[in-house]
Phi, psi and omega in degrees: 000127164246161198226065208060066192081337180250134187215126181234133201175131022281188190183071033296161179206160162220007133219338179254140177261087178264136166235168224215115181253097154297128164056035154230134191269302181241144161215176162264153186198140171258183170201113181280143139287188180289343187293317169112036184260131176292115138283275168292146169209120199226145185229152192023085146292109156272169181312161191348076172268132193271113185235148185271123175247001171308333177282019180278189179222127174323146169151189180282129147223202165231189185228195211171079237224109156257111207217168185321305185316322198123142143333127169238143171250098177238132205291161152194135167290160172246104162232000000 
């Protein structure tokens, strides 16, 4: 899925999340279960930067993409 640019992949994944910033230089990020519970919170992400999701537990989550522009949410398994 992109999103103004944002790309998350693979997708499915089972332990590394590259997220891929076209014409965005940094961003911040969360990463939600489905409960809407913060695993993760990470600051200045640059383009195809790698985050380890191997300790999740299969299943659904979102990323939570904060950038100049206004906020983005994008799902991704974990399997």
């Amino acid at each position: 899925d992109t999103y103004y640019g944002i790309k998350l992949f693979p997708n499915p994944t089972t332990n590394d999340l590259t997220i891929s910033l076209e014409g965005i230089d940094v961003v911040d990020i969360f990463i939600v279960d489905i409960q809407g519970k913060v695993l993760l919170q990470q600051s200045g992400i640059f383009d195809q930067e790698s985050i380890n999701i191997s300790g999740y537990l299969a299943g659904t989550y979102f990323v939570k993409i904060i950038t100049p522009e206004g906020s983005r949410e994008i799902c991704f398994i974990k399997q």
